[in-house]
N, C-alpha and C positions, 0 to 999 in steps of 0.2 A: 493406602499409597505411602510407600517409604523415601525419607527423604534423601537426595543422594550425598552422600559421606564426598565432601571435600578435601583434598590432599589441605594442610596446614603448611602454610606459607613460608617459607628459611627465614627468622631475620634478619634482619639487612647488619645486626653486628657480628652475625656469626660469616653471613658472607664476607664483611669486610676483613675477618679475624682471620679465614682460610684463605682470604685472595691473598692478603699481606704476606703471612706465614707460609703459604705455597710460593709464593715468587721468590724469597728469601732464602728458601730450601731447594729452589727448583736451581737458580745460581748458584749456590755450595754446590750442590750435587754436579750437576752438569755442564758449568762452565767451561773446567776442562777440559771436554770435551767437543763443548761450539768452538774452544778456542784451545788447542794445546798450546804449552808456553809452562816456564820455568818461572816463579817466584823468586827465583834467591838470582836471577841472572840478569848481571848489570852490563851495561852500556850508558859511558858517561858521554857520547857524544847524543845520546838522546834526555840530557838532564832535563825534568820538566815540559817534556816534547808533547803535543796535543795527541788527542787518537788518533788510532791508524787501526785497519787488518790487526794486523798479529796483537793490538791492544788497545781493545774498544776504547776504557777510559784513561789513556796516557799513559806518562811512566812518571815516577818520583824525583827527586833530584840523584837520586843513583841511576838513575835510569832503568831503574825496573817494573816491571807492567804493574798497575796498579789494579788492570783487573783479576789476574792470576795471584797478585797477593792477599785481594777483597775475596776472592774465593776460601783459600786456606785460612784468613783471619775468620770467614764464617761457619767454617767448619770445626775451628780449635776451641775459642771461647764459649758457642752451645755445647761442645759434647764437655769440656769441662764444667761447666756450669750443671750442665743433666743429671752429670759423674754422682758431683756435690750432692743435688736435690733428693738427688733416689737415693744415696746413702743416708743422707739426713732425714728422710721423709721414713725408712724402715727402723732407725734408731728411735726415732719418736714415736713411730706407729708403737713398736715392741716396748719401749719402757714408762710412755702412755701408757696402756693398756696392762702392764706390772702395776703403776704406782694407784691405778684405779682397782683393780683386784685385791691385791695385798693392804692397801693402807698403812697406819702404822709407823712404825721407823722407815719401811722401804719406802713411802710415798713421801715423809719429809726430805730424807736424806737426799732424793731425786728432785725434789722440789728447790731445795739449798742448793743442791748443783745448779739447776739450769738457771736460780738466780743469779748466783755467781756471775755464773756466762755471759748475763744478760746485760748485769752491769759493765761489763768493758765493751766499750766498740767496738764495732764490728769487725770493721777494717784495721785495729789494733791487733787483734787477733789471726786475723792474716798474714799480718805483717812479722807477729810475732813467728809462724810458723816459715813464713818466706826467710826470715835469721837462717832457721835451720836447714830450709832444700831450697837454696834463692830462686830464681826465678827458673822452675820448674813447674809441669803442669801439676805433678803429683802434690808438689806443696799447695798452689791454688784450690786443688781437690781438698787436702786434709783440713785447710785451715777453711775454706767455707764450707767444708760439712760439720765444722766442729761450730761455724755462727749459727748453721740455719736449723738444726736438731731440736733448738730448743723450741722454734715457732711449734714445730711439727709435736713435739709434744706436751706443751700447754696446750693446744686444740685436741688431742686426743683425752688428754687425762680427763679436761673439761668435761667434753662431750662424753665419755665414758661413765664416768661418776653420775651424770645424768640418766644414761641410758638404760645403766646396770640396777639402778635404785625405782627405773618404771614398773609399773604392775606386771605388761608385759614379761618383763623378764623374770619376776619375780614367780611368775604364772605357770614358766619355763621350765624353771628350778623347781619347782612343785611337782610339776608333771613328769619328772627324770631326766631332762634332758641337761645334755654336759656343757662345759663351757664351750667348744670349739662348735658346738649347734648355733647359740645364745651368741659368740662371736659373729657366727658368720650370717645369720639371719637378723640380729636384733643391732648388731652394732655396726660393722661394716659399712649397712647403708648408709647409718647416718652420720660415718666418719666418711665416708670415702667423697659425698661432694666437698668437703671443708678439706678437705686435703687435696684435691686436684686445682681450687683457687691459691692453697697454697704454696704448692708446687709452681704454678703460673708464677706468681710473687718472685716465688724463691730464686727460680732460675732467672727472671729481671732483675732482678738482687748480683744474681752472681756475677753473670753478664758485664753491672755495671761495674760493681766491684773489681772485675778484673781489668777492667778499660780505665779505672780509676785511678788503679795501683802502677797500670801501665801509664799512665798521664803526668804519673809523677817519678817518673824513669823508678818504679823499686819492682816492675811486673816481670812480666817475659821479656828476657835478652835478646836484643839484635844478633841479627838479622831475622827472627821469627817475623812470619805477619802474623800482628794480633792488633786488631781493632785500636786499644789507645797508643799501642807504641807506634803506628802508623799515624795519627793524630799527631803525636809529636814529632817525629820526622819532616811531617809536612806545614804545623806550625809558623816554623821560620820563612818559609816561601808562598803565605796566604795573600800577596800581594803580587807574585809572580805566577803564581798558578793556583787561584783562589778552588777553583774546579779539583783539583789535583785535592785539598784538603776536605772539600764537601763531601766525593767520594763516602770515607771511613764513616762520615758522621753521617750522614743520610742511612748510609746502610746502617750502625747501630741506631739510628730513632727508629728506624721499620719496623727492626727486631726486637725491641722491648715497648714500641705501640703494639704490635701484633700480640707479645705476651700478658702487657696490660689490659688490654679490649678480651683478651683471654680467660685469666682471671675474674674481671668483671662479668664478662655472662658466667661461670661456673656461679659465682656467687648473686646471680637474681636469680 
């Protein structure tokens, strides 16, 4: 008599991780369309005005809906942030996997770099690049794929140098097989989990980083919604329309508890 095979139960952090991260994405995506409505369009005789129809959670002190701008603000700073990660996450996979092959001059001189990099702050470096394209998304993009490259490749070269020096592979190599077999069977696997917690990271990373820069008016330019410059706009009126300010900040803790609870499962 055979026993019968049980379905395996979802844990309750991955549910938590999909409810969060679905309702988040399910409001970027589709808001506009339970609710058409303009972001950029004011009416000052509704400064600070409670919800209505046409704007579930109020308007600002310009009198603009604050749900149609919670929309586009969650739409700009993940795909910037994404932009970032996946650029950074392919720079370190590729000169990871160089500086563990070659060794040598090419693995110090790579190593000396992302020290470098490592020593200045993070947000220095952003900012450094915001000098050059101010408050533009493409600057946000260059200058945190230029902070987060290096995580991404210190976990590769790591885990590389490890994986490449196993019997396994070494087993590989004996038997004729080339490096692009040995990449995609022996190492792959065992970068690819250490790389999607990192990713999670990264894009909470970017996220904040961009709501940071925008908290300290040096981010995205008004009239944009973007998460912290919307914080700041509503700052001065947390006493006349405390709701009105909770808004932006609720929706960012969602979205970087959903990519931290994220990260965390990739990594148990």
């Amino acid at each position: 008599m055979t026993a019968a095979v049980l379905p395996r139960a979802l844990p309750t952090g991955r549910i938590l991780v999909a409810a969060i991260l679905g309702l988040v994405a399910a409001f970027a995506l589709l808001g506009p369309v339970l609710v058409p409505g303009d972001p950029f369009a004011q009416s000052l005789m509704k400064s600070l005005a409670g919800p209505e129809p046409a704007a579930p959670f109020g308007y600002d002190h310009l009198g603009r809906s604050l749900w149609h701008r919670l929309v586009h603000a969650l739409r700009l700073s993940p795909l910037i942030a994404l932009a970032a990660v996946a650029t950074a996450a392919a720079a370190g996979l590729v000169l990871g996997v160089v500086a563990a092959l070659r060794g040598g001059w090419v693995e110090r001189l790579l190593v000396i770099l992302a020290d470098a990099l490592l020593a200045l702050p993070g947000l220095l470096m952003v900012l450094i690049v915001l000098a050059i394209m101010p408050g533009t998304a493409t600057g946000f993009w260059a200058g945190l794929s230029l902070v987060l490259w290096v995580e991404f490749f210190r976990l590769t070269r790591a885990t590389a140098r490890a994986t490449l020096a196993s019997p396994a592979v070494q087993a590989a190599r004996l038997l004729g097989f080339g490096w692009p077999y040995v990449l995609r069977t022996h190492l792959w696997p065992e970068i690819a989990p250490l790389m999607l917690t990192a990713a999670a990271f990264g894009t909470a990373t970017a996220i904040m980083g961009i709501a940071a820069l925008g908290f300290v008016s040096v981010g995205m330019r008004a009239p944009t919604p973007e998460l912290g410059l919307m914080m700041v706009e509503l700052l001065p009126y947390w006493r006349e329309a405390p709701m009105a300010l909770l808004t932006p900040v609720l929706a960012t803790f969602a979205l970087l508890l959903g990519l931290t609870l994220l990260a965390g499962g990739h990594r148990t």
